[in-house]
LOFIKOL-418354 format. One record per residue (C-alpha): residue in three letters; x, y, z. Coordinates in Angstrom, 1 decimal, decimal comma, padded with zeros to 4 digits. Example, Ala and Ser with C-alpha at 12.3 -4.5 7.8 and 13.67 -1.06 7.14 Angstrom:
<atoms>
<atom><rest>ALA</rest><c1>012,3</c1><c2>-004,5</c2><c3>007,8</c3></atom>
<atom><rest>SER</rest><c1>013,7</c1><c2>-001,1</c2><c3>007,1</c3></atom>
</atoms>
This chain:
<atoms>
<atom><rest>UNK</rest><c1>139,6</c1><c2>069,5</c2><c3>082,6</c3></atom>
<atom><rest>UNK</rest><c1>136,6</c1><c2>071,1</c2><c3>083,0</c3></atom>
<atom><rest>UNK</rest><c1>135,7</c1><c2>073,4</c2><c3>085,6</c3></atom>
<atom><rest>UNK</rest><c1>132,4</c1><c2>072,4</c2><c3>086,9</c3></atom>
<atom><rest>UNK</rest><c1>132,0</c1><c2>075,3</c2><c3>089,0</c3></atom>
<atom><rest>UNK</rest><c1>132,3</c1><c2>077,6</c2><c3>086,1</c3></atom>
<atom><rest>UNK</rest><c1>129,7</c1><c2>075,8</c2><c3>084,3</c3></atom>
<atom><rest>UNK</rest><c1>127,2</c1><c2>075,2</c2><c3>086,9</c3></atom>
<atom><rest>UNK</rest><c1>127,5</c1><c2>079,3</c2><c3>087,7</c3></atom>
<atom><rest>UNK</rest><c1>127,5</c1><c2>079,8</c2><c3>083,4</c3></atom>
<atom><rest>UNK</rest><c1>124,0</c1><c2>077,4</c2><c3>083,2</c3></atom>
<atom><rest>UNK</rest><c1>122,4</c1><c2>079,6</c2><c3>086,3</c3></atom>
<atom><rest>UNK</rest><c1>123,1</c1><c2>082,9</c2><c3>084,5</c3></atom>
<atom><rest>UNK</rest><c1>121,7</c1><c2>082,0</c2><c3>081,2</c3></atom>
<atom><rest>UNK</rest><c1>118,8</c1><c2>080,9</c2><c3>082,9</c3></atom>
<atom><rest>UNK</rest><c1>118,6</c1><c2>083,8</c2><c3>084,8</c3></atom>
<atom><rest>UNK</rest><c1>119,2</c1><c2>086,2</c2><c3>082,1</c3></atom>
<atom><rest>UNK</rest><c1>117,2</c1><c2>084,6</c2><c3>079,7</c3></atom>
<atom><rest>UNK</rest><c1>114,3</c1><c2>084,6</c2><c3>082,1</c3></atom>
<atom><rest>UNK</rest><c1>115,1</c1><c2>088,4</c2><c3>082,5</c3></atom>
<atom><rest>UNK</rest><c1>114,5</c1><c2>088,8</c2><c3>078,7</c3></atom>
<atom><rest>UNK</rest><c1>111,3</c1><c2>086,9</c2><c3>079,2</c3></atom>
<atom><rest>UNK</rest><c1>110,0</c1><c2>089,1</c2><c3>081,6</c3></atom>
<atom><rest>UNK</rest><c1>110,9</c1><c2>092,7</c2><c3>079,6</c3></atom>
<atom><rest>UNK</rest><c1>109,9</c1><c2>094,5</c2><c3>076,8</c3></atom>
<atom><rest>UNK</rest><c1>113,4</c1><c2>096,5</c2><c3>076,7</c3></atom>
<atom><rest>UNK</rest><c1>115,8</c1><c2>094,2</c2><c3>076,7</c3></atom>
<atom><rest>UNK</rest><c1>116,5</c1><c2>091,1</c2><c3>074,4</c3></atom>
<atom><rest>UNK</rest><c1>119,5</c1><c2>088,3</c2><c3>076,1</c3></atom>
<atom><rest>UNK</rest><c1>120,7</c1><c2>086,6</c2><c3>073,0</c3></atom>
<atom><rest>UNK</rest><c1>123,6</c1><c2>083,5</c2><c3>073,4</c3></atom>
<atom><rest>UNK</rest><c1>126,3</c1><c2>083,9</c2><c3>070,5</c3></atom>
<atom><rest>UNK</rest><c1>126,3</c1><c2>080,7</c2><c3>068,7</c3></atom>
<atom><rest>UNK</rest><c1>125,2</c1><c2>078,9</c2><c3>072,1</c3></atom>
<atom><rest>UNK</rest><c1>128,0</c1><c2>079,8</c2><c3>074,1</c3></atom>
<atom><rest>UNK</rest><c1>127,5</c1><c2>080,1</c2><c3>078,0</c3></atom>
<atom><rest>UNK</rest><c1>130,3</c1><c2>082,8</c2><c3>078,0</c3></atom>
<atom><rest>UNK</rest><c1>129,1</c1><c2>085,3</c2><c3>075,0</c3></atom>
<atom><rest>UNK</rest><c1>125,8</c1><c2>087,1</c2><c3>074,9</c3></atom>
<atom><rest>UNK</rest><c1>124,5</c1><c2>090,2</c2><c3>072,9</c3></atom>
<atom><rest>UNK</rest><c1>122,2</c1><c2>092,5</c2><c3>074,8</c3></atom>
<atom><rest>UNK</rest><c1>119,9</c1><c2>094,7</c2><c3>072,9</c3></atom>
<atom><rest>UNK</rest><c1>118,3</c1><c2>097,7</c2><c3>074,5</c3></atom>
<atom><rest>UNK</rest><c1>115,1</c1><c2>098,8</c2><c3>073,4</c3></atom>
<atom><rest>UNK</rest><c1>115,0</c1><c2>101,8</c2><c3>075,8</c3></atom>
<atom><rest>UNK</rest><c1>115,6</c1><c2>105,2</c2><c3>075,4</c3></atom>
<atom><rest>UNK</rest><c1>119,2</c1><c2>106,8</c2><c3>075,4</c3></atom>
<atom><rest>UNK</rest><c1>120,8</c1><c2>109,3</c2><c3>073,7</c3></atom>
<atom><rest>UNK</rest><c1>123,5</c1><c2>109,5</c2><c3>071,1</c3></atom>
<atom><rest>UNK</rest><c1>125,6</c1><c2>112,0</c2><c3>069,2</c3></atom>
<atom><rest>UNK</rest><c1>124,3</c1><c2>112,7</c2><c3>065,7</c3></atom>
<atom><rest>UNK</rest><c1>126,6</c1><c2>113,8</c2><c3>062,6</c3></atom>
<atom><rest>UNK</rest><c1>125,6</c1><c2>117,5</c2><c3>063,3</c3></atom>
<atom><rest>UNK</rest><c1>126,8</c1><c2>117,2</c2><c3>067,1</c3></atom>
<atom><rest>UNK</rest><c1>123,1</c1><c2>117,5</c2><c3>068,2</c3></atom>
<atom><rest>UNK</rest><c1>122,1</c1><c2>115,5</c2><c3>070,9</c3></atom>
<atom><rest>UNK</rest><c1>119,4</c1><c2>113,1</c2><c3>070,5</c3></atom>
<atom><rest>UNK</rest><c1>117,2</c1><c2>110,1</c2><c3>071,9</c3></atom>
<atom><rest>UNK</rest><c1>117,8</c1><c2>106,5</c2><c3>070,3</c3></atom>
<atom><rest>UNK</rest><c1>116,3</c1><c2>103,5</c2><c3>070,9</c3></atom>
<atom><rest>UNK</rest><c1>118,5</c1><c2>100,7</c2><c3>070,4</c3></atom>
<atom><rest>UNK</rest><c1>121,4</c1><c2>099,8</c2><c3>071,9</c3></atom>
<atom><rest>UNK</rest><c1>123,3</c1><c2>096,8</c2><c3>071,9</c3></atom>
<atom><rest>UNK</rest><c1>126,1</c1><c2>095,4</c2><c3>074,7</c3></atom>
<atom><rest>UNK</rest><c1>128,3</c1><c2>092,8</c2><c3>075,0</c3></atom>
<atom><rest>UNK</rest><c1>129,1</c1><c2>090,1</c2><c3>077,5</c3></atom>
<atom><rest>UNK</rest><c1>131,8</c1><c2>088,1</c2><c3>078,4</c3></atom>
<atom><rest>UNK</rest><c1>131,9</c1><c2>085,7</c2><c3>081,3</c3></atom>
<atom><rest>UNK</rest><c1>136,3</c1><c2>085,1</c2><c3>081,2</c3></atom>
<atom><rest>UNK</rest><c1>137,5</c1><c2>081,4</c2><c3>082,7</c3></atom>
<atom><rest>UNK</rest><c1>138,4</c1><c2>083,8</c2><c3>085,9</c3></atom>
<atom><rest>UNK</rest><c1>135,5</c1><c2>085,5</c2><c3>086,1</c3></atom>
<atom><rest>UNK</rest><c1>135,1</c1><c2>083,5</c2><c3>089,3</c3></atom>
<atom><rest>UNK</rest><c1>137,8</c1><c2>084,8</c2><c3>090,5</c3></atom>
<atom><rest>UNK</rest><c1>138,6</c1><c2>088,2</c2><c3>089,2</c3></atom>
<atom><rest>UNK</rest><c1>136,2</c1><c2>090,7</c2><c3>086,9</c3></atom>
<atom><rest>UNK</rest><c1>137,6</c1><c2>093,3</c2><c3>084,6</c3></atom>
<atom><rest>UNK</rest><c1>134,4</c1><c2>095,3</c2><c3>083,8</c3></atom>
<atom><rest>UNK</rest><c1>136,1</c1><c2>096,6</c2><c3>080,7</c3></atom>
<atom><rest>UNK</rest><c1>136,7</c1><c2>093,2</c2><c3>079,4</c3></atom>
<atom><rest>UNK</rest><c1>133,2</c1><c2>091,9</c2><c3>080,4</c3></atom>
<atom><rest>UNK</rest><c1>130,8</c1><c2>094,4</c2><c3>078,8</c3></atom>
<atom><rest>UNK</rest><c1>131,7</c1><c2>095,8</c2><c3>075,4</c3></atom>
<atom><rest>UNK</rest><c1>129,3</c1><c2>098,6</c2><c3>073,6</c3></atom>
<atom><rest>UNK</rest><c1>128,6</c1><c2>097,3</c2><c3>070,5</c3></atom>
<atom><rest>UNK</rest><c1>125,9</c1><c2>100,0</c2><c3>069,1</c3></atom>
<atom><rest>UNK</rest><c1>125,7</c1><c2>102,8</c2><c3>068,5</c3></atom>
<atom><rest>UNK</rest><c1>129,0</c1><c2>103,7</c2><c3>067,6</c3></atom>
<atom><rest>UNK</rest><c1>128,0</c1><c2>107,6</c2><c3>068,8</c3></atom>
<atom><rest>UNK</rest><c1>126,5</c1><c2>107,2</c2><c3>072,0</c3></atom>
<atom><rest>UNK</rest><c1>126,5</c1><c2>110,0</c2><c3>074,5</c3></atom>
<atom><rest>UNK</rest><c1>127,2</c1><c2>109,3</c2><c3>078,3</c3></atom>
<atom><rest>UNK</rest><c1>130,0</c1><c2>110,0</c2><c3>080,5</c3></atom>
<atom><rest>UNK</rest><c1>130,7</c1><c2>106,4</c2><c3>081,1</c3></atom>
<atom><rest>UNK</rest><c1>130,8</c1><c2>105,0</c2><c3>077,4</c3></atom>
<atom><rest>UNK</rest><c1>133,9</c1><c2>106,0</c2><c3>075,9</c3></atom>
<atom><rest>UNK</rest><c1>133,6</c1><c2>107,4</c2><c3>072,4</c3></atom>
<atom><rest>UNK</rest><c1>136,5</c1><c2>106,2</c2><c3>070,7</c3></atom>
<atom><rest>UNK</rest><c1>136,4</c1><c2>102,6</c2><c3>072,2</c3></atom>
<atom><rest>UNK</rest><c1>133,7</c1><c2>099,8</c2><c3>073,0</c3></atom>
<atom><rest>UNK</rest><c1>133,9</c1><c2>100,6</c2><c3>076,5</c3></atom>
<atom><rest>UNK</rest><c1>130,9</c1><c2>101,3</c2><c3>079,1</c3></atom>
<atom><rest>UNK</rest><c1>131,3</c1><c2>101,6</c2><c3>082,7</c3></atom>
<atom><rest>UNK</rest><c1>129,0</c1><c2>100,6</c2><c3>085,4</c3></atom>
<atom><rest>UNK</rest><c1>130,8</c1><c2>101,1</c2><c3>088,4</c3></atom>
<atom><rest>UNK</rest><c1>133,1</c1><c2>098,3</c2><c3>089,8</c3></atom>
<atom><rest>UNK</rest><c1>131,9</c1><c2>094,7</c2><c3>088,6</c3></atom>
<atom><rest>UNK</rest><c1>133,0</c1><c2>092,0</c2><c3>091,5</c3></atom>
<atom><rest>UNK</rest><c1>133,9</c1><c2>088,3</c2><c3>090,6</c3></atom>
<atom><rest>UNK</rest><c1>131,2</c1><c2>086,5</c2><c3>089,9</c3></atom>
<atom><rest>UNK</rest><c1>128,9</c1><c2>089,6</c2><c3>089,6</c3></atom>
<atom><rest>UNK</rest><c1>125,4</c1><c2>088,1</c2><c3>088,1</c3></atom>
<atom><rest>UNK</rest><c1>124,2</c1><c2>088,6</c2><c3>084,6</c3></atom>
<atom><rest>UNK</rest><c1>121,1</c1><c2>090,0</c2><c3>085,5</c3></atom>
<atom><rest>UNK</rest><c1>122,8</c1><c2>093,0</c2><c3>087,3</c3></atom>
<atom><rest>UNK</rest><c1>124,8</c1><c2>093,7</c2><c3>084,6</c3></atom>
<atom><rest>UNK</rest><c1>121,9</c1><c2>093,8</c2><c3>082,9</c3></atom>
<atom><rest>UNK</rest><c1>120,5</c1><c2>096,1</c2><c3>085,0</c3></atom>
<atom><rest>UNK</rest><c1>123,6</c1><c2>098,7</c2><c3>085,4</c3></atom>
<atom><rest>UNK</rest><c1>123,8</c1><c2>098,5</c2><c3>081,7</c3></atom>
<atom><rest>UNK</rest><c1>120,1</c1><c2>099,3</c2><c3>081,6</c3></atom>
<atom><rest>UNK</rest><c1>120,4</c1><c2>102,6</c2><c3>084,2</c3></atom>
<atom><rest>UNK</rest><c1>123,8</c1><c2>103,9</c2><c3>082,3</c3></atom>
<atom><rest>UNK</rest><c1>121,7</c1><c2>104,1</c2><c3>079,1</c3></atom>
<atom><rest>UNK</rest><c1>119,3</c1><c2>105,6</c2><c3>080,2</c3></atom>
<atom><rest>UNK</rest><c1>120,9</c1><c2>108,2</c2><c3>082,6</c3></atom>
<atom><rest>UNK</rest><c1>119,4</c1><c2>106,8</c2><c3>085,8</c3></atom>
<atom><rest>UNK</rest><c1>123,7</c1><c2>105,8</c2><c3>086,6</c3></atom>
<atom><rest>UNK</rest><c1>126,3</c1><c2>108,6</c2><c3>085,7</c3></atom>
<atom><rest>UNK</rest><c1>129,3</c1><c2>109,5</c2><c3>086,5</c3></atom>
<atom><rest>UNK</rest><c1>129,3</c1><c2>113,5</c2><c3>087,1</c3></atom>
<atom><rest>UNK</rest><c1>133,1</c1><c2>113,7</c2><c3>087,7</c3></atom>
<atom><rest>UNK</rest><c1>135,2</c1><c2>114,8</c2><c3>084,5</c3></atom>
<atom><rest>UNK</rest><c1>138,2</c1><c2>113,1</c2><c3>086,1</c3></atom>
<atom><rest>UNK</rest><c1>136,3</c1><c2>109,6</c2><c3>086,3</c3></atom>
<atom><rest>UNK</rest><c1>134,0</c1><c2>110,1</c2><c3>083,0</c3></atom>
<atom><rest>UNK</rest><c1>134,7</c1><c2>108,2</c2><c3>080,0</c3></atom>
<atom><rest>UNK</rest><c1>133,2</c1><c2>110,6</c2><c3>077,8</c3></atom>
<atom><rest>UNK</rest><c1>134,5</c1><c2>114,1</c2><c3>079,7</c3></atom>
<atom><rest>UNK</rest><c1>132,5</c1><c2>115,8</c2><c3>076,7</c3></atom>
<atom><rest>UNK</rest><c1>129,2</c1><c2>114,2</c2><c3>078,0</c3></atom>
<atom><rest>UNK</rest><c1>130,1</c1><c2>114,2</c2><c3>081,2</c3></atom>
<atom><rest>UNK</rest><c1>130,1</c1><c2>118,4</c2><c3>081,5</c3></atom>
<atom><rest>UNK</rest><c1>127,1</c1><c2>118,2</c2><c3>079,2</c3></atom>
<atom><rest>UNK</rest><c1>125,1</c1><c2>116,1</c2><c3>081,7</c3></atom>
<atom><rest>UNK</rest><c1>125,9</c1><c2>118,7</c2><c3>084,1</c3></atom>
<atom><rest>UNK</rest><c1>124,4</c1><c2>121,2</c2><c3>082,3</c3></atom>
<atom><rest>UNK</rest><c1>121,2</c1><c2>119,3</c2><c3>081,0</c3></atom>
<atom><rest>UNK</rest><c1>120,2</c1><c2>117,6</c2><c3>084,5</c3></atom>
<atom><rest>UNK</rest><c1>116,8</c1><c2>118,4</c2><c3>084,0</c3></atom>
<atom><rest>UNK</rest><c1>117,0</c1><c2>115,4</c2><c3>081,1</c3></atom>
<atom><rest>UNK</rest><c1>116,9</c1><c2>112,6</c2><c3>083,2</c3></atom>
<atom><rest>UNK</rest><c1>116,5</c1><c2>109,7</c2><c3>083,2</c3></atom>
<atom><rest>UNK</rest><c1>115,9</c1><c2>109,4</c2><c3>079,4</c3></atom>
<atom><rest>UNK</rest><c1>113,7</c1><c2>106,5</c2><c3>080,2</c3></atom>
<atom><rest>UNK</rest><c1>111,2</c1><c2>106,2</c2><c3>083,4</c3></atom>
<atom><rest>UNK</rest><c1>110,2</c1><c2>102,6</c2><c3>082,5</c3></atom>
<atom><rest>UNK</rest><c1>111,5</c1><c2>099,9</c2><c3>084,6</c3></atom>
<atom><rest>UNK</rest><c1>113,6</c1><c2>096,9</c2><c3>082,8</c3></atom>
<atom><rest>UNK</rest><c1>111,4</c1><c2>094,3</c2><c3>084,1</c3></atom>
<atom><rest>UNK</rest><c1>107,3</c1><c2>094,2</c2><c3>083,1</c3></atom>
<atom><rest>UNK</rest><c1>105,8</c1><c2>095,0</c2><c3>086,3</c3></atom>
<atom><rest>UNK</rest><c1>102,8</c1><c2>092,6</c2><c3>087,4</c3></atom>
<atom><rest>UNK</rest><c1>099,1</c1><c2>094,2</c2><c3>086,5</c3></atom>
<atom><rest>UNK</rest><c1>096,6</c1><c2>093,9</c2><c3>089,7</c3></atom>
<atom><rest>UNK</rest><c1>093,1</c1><c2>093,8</c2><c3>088,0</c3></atom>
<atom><rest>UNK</rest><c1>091,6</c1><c2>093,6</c2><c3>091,5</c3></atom>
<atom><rest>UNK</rest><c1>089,7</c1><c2>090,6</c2><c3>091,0</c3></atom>
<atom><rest>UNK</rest><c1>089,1</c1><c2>088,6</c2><c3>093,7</c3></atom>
<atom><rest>UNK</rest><c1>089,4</c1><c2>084,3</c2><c3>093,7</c3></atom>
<atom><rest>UNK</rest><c1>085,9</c1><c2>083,2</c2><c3>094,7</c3></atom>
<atom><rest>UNK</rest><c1>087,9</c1><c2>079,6</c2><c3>094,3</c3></atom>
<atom><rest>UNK</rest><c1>085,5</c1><c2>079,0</c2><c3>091,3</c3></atom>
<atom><rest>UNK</rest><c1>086,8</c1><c2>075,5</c2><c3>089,7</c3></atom>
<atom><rest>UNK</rest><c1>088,4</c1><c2>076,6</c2><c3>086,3</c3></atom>
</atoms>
């Protein structure tokens, strides 16, 4: 039997998200294999990762997973929802370094794709962190942060275009 809830509240946030996309220049929505429960997000923003010297440095691209569950109605682990797919080395104090896992605060049932979009967006680039080594992910990053406040954010731009007044004024001139 199909749950029609689900899918009605599956179809809004592909729209949604996708429109998102549509509307940024950092951030591509992508359905895997035209599933309304599996997406790939790719990041085109600034963040920063650890490189194979132990230097920290700006990236580009980063990629996240999604995962809408057949609860996710009901109930939302955040850890099962969103999945950091790449880099392997990034560096924040809530993306774990030895597993996929990225934390944007508490994710409620039914939390929207398009605010996880946006979370996902402010973790990368430092404009949401978690400052406490006992809640960090990454306790590494997390005392680094501390020390290198004068960093962030990474990334100033917003996620969505913002809308460019010219000033011109509608003489109501038939087009």
């Amino acid at each position: 039997m199909r749950d029609k809830i689900l899918e009605g509240f599956l179809l809004r946030q592909r729209e949604e998200g996708l429109a998102l996309s549509e509307a940024s220049d950092l951030v591509d929505l992508v359905p895997v294999a035209g599933s309304l429960r599996h997406y790939v997000a790719r990041f085109r923003s600034k963040g920063l990762v650890q490189d194979d010297s132990g230097d920290i440095v700006e990236a580009n691209s980063f990629a996240i997973g999604i995962f809408f569950p057949e609860d996710y109605l009901r109930a939302a682990d955040p850890f099962t929802v969103l999945t950091m797919l790449e880099p392997l080395r990034a560096w924040h104090p809530n993306i774990s370094p030895r597993a996929p896992f990225i934390c944007v605060g508490d994710v409620a049932p039914a939390t929207p794709i398009v605010e996880l979009l946006y979370r996902c967006f402010e973790v990368i680039t430092y404009q949401r962190v978690t400052m406490d080594e006992e809640k960090a992910l990454n306790r590494p990053a997390c005392a680094w942060a501390r020390r290198n406040l004068h960093r962030f954010p990474v990334d100033r731009r917003g996620l969505k275009r913002q809308a460019v007044d010219f000033g011109i004024e509608d003489v109501g001139v038939p087009r």
